[in-house]
N, C-alpha and C positions, 0 to 999 in steps of 0.2 A: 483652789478647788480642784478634785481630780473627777474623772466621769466625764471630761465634755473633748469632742471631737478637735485634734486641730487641722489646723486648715492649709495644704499646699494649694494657692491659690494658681493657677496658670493663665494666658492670655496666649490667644492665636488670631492672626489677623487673615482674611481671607479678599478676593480679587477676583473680579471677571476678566476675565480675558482681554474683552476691548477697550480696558483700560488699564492706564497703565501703574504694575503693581509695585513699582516705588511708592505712588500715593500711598497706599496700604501698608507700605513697608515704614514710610516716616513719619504716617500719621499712627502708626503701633507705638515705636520708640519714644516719642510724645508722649503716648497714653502712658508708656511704663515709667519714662522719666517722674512726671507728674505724680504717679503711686505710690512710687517709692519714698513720697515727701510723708507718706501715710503707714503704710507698709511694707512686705515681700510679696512679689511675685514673678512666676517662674515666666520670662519670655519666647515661645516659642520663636526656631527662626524659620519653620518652612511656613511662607504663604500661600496657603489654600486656592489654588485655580481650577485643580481638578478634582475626580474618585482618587486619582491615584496621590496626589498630592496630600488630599484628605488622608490617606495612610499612611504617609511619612508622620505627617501632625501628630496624628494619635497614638502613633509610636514612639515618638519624642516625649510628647508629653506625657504616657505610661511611664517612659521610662528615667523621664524626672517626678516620679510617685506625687502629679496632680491628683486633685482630689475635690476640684472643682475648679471650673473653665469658664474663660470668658470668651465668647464669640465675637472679633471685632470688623464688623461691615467697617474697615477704611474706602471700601467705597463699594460699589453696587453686589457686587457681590455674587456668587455661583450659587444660584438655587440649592441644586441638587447636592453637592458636596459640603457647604457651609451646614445644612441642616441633616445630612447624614454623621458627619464628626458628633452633631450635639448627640443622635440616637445611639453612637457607639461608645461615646464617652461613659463610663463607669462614674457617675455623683452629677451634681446639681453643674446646670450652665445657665448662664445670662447670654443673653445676645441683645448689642449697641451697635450704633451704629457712628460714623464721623458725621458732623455738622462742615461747610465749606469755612475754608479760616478767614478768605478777603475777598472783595471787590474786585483785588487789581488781580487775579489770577483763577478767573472762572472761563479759561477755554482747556488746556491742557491740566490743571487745576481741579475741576470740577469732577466730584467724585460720585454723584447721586446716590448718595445711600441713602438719603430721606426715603428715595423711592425704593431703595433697595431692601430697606428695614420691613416693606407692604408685602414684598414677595415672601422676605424669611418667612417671617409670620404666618402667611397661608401655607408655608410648605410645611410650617412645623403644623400645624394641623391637619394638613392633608396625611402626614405620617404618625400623628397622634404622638408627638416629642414632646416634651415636658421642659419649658426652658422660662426663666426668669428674665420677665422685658419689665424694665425701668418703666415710671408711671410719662416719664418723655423720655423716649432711651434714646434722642442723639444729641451731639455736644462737641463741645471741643474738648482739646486734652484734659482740662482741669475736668469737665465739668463728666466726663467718661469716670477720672478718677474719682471723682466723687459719688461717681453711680456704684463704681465696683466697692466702696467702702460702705454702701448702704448693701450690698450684694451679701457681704461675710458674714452677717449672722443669720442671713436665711439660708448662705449654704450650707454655714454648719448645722444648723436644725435638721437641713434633708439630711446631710454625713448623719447627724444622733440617729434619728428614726431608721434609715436602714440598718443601723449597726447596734439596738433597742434591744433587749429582751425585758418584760416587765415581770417580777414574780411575785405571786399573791400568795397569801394566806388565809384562805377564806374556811369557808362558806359566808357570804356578808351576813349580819345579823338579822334577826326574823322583823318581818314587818319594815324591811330597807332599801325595799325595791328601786328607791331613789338610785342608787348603784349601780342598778342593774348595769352590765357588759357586755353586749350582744361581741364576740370577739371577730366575728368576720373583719370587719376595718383594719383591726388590728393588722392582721395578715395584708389586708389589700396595700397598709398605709411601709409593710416589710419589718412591723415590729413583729417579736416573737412575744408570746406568753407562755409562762410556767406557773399553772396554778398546783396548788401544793393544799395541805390539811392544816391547820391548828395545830390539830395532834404534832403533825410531823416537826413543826416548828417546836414545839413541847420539847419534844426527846433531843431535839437538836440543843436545847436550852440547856436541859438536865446533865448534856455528855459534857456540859462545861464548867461544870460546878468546879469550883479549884482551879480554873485555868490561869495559868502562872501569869499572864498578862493583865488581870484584873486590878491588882494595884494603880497600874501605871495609869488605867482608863480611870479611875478613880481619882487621881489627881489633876488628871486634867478636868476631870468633873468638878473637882472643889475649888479650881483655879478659874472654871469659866464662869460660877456661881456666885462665887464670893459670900458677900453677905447676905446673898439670896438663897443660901444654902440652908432650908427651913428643916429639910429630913437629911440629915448624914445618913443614918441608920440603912436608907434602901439605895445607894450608889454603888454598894458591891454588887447589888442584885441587877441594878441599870448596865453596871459596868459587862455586866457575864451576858445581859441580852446582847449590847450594845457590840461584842466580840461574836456572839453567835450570828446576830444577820453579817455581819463584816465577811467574816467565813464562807457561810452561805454563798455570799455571793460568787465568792472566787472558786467556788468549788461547782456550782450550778450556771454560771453564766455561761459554757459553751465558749461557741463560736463567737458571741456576741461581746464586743467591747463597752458597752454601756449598760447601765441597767438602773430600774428603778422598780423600785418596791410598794404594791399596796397590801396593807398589812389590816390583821384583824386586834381591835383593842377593845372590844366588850362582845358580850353580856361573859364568857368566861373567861376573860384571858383575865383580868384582875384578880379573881378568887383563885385559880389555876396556879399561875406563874405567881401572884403575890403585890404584884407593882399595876400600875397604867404603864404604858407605853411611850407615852408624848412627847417626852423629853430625849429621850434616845431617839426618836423620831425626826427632831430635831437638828440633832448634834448631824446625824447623817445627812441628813438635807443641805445642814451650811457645807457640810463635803461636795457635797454636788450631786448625791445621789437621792436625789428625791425619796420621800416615802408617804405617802400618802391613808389616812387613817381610815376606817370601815370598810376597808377591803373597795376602797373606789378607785379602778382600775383607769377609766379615762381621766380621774381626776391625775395618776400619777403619769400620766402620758403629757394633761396640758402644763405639771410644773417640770417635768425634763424637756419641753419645749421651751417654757420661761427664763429656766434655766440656763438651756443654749443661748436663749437669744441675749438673755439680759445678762449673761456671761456673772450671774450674781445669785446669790441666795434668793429664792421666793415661799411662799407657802401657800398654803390650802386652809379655808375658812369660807363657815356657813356665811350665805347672805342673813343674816339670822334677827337682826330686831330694831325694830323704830327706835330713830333718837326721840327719848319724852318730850312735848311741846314746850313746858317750862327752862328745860334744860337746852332745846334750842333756842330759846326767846332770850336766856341770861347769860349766855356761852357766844352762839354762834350769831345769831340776826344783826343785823349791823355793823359785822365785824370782817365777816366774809361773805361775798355773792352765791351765795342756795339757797333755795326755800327750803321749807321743811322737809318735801318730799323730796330733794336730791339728797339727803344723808340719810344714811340707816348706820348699825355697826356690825362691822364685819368681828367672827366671831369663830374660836374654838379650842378647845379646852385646853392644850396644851403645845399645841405643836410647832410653834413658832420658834424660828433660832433666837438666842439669848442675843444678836447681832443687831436683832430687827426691832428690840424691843427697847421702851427708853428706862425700863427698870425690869426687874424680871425676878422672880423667887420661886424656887421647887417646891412643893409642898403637895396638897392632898386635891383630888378633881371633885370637888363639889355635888355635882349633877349625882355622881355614882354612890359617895358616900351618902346620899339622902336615901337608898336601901340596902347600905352595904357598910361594913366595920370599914371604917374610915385606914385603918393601917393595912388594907391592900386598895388602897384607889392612889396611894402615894406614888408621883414622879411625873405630875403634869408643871408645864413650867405656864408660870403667869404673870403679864403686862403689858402694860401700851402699849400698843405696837407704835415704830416712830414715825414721825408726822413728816409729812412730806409726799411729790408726786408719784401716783402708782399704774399697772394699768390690771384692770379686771381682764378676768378671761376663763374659756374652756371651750376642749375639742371634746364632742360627744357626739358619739353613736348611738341613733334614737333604736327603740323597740324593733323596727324593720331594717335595722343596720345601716340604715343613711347617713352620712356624715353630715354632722354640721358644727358649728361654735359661734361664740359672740365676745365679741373683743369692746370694753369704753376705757377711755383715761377717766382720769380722777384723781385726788389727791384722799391721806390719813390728815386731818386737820389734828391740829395741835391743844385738843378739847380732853380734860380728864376722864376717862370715862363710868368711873365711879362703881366699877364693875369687878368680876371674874372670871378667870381664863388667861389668854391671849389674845385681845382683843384692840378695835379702834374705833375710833367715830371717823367713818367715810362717808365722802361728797362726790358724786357724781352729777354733771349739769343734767339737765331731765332723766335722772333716777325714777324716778315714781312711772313716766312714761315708758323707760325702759324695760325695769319691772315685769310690769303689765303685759306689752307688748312685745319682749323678747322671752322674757327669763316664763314667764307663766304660760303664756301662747305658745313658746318652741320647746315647752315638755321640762327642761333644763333640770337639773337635782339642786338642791342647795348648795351646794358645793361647788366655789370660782376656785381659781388661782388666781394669786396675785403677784406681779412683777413688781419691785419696787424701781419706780423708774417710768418714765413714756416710752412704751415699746410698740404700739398697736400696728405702726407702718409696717415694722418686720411681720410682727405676727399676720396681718393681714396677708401678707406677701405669702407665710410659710403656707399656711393654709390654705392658699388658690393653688399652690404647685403642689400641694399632696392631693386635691384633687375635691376640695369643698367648695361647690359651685357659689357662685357670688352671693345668690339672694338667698343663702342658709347661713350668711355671717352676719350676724346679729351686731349692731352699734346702737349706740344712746343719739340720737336722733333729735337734731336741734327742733323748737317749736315747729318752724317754718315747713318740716318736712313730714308730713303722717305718715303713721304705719301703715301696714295694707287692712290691718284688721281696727284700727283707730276710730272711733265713731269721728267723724267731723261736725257734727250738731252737737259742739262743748254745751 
């Protein structure tokens, strides 16, 4: 996959004065040894005591091109200097702290950074820093390196988003307010948007008719299809979109190293251009560049986040319709732990990579063809999506430009779905309550992202450091715990 940040990860260890900065110095070495059982990372060697020391550090580590930092309390730590490095540090920082190693060696030994992790903390508030603290962030060596490899996909998330441009194609369609993109956040969260016309995408389409590379994308087209290849007839025309956003983007993205696309594919783009969109929508997705359909702009922000985090293809799909009772009574009940109301099927007409799916055929989108000559709604791709653990999710910007999202696992159960599209039968443990009390209560659109994989821990992570306050992050909520708006008189 190309589109995703990587990661020079660094580590600097820092010291109070009245103690002494060997501890800090052997219990760093420790920490790197131990990482390096996992990954790279660049070792700072100056130990933080001072302001001015602090400027050696960050000098160093500029100029070994980090790109995210780890802040290591080895022991109590300099208020003032440990939490200024995090504010001048350019990308995402964690700050841990050492746990004591033994028994026999707590006088000269003893490094208090338990207590020293209480000061970081309030300084980084007091200066309003933005730094990544583990859900227990002190340890010993293993248990540091194991904090800083749960650290690397939320740094990369923060690296994607400031380095973000998303470009649309709109105007979203009439009556789809679901969409709507208040774009302030956008800017607050340091992505960029380039919203653009239809039209403009039009002309951009048409200057490519004959583009001497269309062959080639055409064969990778009939190689990814296979037997699912139901239209030959419209993959030259897939093939010439499929090169026109590619373009697009290398000619519009600017300053910005990453990009994702939310794109317009009805009421005229089929009659216009000739084809649906979905399946080219796709193919770019499994690239890494998200694309997201109806012009749903935070929809394409929460799958270039999924994307980072789950370092893997995801997609975008309606929360869209009840499993029938009969069909979970002869399928699913006694086979797997849901009730009825933890599944529904997630749903959409074509957009899913052919990767994700456990069978997959090109053909014509249904929905559209039922007011429309069936040979311009051709090129949505359709099948199971595969079975197996996922996690739901979306970052959204309500009508007053508040941030918020809501993150559940779940799994694609491995149930036929007897349907159309790109589609699955999803289980979620209190779905029906989540539903209700998240997804209806917090305004939400039809439209999740899906990770294929349990991601929730990063995601949750990403989203307190870009700056979504706790109790706007929506979760599936065991029985035992009500919602705030939950009748409790079941």
């Amino acid at each position: 996959m190309k589109n995703l940040p990587e990661l020079k990860l660094g580590i600097v260890a820092v010291s109070r004065d009245c103690f002494p900065m060997s501890l800090s110095e052997g219990r760093r070495k420790a920490v790197v040894a131990e990482y390096s059982k996992k990954g790279t990372i660049y070792e700072c060697p100056v130990v933080i005591e001072s302001e001015v020391d602090m400027q050696k550090a960050l000098k160093d580590i500029e100029n070994a091109k980090c790109n995210a930092l780890v802040v290591y309390l080895g022991n109590f730590g300099p208020e003032t200097p440990e939490t200024l490095i995090a504010k001048y540090f350019d990308g995402p920082v964690m700050v841990v702290a050492a746990a004591e190693e033994t028994g026999d060696n707590l006088i000269q030994g003893r490094g208090d950074a338990y207590c020293g992790m209480l000061n970081a903390s309030y300084n980084l508030k007091l200066r309003n820093v933005k730094a990544y603290i583990p859900e227990y962030p002190v340890g010993d060596a293993g248990d540091i390196a194991n904090m800083i490899e749960e650290f690397v996909p939320v740094a990369k998330a923060i690296i994607g988003l400031n380095n973000l441009k998303i470009i649309s194609f709109g105007p979203r369609p009439q009556d789809f307010l679901a969409c709507n993109a208040p774009i302030k956040q956008l800017y607050n969260l340091g992505v960029e948007i380039e919203e653009n016309s239809e039209l403009d995408l039009f002309e951009a389409f048409n200057k490519h008719a004959g583009d001497e590379r269309i062959p080639t994308v055409v064969q990778s087209m009939e190689a990814e299809l296979s037997t699912g290849n139901m239209k030959p007839e419209i993959l030259p025309k897939l093939a010439q979109y499929e090169i026109t956003l590619l373009d697009w983007i290398e000619e519009h993205k600017g300053s910005r190293e990453y990009v994702a696309i939310a794109s317009k594919c009805w009421p005229a783009f089929q009659t216009q251009f000739g084809f649906v969109p979905c399946y080219v929508n796709s193919r770019l997705t499994a690239m890494g560049i998200p694309v997201s359909c109806e012009v749903d702009i935070y929809g394409a922000l929460s799958e270039f986040i999924g994307t980072v985090v789950s370092n893997d293809t995801v997609t975008l799909l309606d929360i869209n319709n009840t499993v029938p009772a009969d069909m979970y009574e002869s399928e699913i009940k006694g086979k797997y732990d849901y009730t009825l109301k933890d599944t529904f099927m997630g749903f959409h007409c074509g957009n899913t990579a052919a990767g994700k799916l456990s069978f997959c055929s090109m053909k014509y989108q249904l929905i559209m063809a039922r007011s429309l000559p069936e040979e311009v709604t051709q090129g949505t791709l359709e099948g199971d999506i595969i079975p197996g653990d996922i996690t739901f999710f979306r970052l959204q910007s309500t009508a007053d430009a508040k941030l918020r999202g809501y993150i559940a696992h779940g799994e694609v159960l491995p149930v036929a779905t007897r349907s159309f599209g790109g589609i699955g039968v999803f289980a979620i443990p209190e779905m029906g309550r989540f539903y209700r009390h998240v997804l209806i209560e917090g305004n939400y659109p039809h439209h999740g992202a899906v990770a294929f994989g349990h991601f929730g821990k990063a995601l949750y992570e990403v989203f307190k450091y870009i700056g979504v306050e706790v109790e706007e992050i929506g979760f599936n909520q065991p029985k035992s715990m009500l919602y705030k708006t939950e009748n409790p008189f079941e």
